[in-house]
N, C-alpha and C positions, 0 to 999 in steps of 0.2 A: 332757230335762235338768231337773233340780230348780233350783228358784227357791228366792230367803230370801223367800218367803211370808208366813212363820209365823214367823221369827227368821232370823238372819244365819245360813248355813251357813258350813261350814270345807272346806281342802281342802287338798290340797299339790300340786307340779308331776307326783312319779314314780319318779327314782331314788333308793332309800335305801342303804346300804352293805351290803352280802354280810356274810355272817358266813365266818370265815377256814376253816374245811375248805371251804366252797363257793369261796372262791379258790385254796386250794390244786388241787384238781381242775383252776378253771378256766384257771389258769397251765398246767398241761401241755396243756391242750385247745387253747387258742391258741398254744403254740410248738410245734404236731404232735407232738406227743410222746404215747406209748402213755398212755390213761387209763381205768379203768372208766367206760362208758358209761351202765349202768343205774346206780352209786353217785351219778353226777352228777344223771340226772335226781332221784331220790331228794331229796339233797343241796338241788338247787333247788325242788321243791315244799313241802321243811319249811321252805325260807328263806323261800318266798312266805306259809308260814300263819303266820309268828313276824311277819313282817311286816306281815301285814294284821290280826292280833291287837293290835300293839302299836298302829299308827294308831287303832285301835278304842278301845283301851282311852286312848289320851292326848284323845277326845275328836271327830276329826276323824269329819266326814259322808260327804267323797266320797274314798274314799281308790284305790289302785293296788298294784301286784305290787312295787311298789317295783325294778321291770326286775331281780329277782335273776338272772336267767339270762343276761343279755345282758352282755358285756364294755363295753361303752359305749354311751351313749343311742343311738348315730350308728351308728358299724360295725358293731354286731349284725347289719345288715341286707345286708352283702355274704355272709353265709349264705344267703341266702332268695333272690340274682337269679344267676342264669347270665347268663353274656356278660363279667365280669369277670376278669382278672386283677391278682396282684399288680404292683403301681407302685413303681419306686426314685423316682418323681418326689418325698419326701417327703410332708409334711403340707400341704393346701391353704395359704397367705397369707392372711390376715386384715388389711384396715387397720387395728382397733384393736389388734391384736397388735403388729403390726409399730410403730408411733408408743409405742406403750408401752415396749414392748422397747429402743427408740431413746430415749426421754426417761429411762427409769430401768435402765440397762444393768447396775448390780448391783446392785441388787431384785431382777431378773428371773434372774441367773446363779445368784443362791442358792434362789430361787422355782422352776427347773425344775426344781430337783433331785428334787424331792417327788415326781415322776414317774416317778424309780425303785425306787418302791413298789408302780406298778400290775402287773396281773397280764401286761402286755405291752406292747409301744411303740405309737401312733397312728401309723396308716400308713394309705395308700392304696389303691386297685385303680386300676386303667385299663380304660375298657368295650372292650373288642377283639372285639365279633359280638354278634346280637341279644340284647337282653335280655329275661328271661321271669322271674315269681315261681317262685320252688323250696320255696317255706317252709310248706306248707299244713299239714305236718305240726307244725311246731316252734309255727305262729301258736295252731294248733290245742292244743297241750299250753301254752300262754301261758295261753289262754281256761280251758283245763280247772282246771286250778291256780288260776288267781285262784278262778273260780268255785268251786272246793271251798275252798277258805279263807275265803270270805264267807258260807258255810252253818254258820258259828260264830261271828257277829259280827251285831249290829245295827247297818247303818248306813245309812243315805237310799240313796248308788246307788257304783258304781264305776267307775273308767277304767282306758283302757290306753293308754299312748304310744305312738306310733308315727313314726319321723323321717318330715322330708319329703324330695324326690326329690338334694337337694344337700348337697353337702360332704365325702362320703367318696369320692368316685370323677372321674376326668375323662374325657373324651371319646376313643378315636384309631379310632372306628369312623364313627360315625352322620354325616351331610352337613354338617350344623349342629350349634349346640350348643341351639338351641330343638327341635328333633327328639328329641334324646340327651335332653334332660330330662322331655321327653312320653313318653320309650320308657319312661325310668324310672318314672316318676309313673303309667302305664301300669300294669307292672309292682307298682307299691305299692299302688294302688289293692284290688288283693286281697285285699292285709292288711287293711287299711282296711275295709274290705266284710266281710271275717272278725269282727274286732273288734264290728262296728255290728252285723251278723247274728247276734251273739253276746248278743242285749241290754245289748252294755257301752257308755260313752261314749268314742268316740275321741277321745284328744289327739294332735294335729298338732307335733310340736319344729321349729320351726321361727329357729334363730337369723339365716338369712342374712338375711333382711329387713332388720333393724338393721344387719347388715355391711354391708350395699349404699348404705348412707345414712349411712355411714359415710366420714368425710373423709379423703384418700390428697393425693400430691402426681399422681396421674396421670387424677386424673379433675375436671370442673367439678361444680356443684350439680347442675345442668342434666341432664348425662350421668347423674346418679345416681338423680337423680328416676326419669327413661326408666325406668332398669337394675329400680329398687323395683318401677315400675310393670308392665313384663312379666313380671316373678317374680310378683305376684300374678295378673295374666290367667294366670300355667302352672298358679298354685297349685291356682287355683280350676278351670281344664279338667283339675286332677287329680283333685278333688275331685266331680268331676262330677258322679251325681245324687244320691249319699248324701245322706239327710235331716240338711239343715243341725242340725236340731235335738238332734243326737247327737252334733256335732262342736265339740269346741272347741282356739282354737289358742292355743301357749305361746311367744313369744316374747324373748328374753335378750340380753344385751348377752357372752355366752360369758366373761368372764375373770371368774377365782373374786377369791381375796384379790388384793389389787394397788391402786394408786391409781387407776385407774379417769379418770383425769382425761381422755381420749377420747373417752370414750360421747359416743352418740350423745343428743341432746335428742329427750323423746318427739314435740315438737312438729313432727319432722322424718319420723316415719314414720307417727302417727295416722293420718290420713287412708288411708295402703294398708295399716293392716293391719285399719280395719273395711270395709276391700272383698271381703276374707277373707268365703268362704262359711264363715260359722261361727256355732255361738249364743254362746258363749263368749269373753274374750280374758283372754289370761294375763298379766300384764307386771311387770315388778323397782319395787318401792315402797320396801322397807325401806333397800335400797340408797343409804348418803346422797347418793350424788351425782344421787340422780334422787325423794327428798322429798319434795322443794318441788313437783314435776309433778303434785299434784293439781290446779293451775290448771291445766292444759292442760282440764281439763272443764268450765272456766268460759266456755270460748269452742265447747268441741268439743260435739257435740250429739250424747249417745248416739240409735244408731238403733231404732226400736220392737224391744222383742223380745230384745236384746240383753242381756248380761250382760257385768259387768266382774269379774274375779278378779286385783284388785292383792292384790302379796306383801307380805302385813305380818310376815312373819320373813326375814334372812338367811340365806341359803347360802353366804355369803363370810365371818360372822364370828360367833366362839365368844359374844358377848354374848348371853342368851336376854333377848329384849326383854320389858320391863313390860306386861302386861295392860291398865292402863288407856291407855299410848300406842298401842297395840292399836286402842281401844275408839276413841279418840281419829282414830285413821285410818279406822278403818271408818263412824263417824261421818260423816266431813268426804265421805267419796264418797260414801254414800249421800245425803247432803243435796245432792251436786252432779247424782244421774243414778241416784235412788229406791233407798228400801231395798233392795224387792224384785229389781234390777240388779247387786246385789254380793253374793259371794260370799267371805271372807274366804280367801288363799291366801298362798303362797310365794314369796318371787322366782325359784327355780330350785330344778334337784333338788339331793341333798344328797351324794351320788356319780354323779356322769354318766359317771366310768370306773371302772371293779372294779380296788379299789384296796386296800392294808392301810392307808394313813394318809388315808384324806377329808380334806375341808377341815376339817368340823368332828365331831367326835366325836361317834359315835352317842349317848349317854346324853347330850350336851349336844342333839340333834336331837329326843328325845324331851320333852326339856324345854319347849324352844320350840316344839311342838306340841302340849303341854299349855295354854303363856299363850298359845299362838291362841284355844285353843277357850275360856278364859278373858275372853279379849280379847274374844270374840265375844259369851259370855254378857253382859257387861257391855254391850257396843253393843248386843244389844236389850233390854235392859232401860232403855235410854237411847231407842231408837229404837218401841219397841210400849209405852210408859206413857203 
């Protein structure tokens, strides 16, 4: 994994918005409906080259496929495991969904709505018999594609996300539900091993961590600490021997526009998510309600070797932030846990579902991934004089 050695590098989380024949396809491809096969793959490899063209050309170092092919950051991946079916159980619960939804109940009735724009509803599976990866061919045309898209671009290195073992599916097979997520993580692990065998950088989406340590009326501190803490012992036996050094993980507090007044304080998950076997950590900066958390680095001790990629742009809002507050945050962390430790990035992707309306408009995303890379040039010109 590339280090700011030599100057701040740039980066972003992963998904960026489909271009709309690519969601027209992919609307029929997810409600079963008859669709050209080869038009689609097509469809998706010219989205991944206009994609990794334009991150190129706004500046960014370590950029991604922008998940063109994938319906969402998360359920893309009930393609790739047997052992699932579909679930009427709904969409998993969320604590800060649900306390959001309950404090600001029309915000949120006018705010779902935007949802019926994606190319299909979030839904579940239920695992009903063992689970296995099915995906080797689609991980493999993932890798192919980036890779032919970055044989026309100059940039430092590239990644590919990949979720982790939770949040699209639930249990009514396995003994446990610590079995059921090792089966998966199992499972995922393949991908994972594809991706890193590929010489690309695997990124780990990992939002439940923050869910877990996230405040509800049905659990204590106590209880949630535990709950954080075995989701990282699963993460990392998913993780297993893959060279840390190609792995980095992206953590989010999951709700896009909204007042946000729930999140979680980072000071409440630091500690397990650098337990994460990873070189990397990803985490929401620009995000105001989480700002001021660069002090959490005045007390927390990055560990050797380690890198941090706080988001100095929004994915939750159309302002394209200033260059020099930019410069000004990457600043402030590198003097907290060394230049060479930070990587200048995203709070989140910028479509985590194949959608016609994102949150924020692609020509405004390409913007704010120009004053990153801006923002950047000025922080070393600040940070290497």
């Amino acid at each position: 994994m590339q280090r700011s050695t030599q100057r701040i590098l740039t980066t972003n989380v992963g998904s960026l918005a489909r271009p709309h024949d690519l969601l027209d396809v992919m609307r029929e491809k997810e409600h079963g409906r008859p669709y050209d096969h080869a038009a689609f793959a097509t469809l998706v490899k010219t989205a991944v080259g206009d994609a990794v063209r334009r991150q190129a050309d706004c500046g960014l170092d370590v950029i991604s496929d922008g998940e063109q092919g994938k319906v969402t950051f998360l359920t893309y991946i009930c393609e790739r495991l047997s052992g699932f079916e579909p679930s009427t159980a709904g969409a998993m619960p969320q604590p800060s969904w649900a306390r959001e939804v309950a404090a600001f109940p029309g915000y949120y009735q006018e705010y779902f709505k935007k949802y019926e724009s994606a190319v299909s509803p979030l839904s579940q599976v239920v695992c009903t018999g063992p689970v296995s990866y099915t995906g080797q061919a689609a991980v493999q045309q993932d890798i192919q594609n980036l890779k032919a898209a970055l044989k026309e671009v100059n940039v430092e290195e590239a990644f590919m996300p990949a979720t982790s073992p939770w949040g699209f599916g639930h249990n009514a097979y396995y003994p446990s539900e610590e079995e059921y997520v090792l089966a998966v993580g199992h499972a995922l692990r393949e991908e994972y091993r594809a991706i890193v065998d590929a010489g690309l950088i695997l990124q780990i989406d990992d939002p439940w961590l923050v869910e877990l340590v996230s405040a509800d009326d049905t659990t204590t501190v106590a209880e949630r600490r535990r709950a954080a803490a075995q989701h990282v012992d699963q993460l990392n036996a998913v993780i297993g021997d893959l060279p840390i050094d190609r792995v980095r993980l992206h953590v989010c507090y999951g709700l896009n526009h909204g007042p946000r007044i729930h999140d979680a304080p980072m000071r409440d998950f630091v500690d397990e998510m650098l337990r994460v076997h990873a070189s990397a950590y990803s985490f929401e900066v620009a995000n105001p309600r989480h700002q001021h958390e660069w002090r959490t680095w005045e007390s927390v001790k990055l560990p050797a070797g380690k890198v941090l990629i706080p988001g100095f742009i929004s994915h939750a809002m159309s302002f394209v932030e200033h260059p020099e507050l930019i410069a000004d945050g990457i600043e402030t962390y590198a003097r907290l846990v060394g230049r060479e430790n930070v990587i200048a990035g995203a709070d989140c992707g910028f479509s985590s579902r194949a959608t016609y309306k994102p949150e924020v408009h692609p020509s405004v995303v390409w913007a704010k991934f120009q004053a990153l890379a801006e923002g950047a040039r000025l922080a070393t010109e600040r940070l290497w004089r």
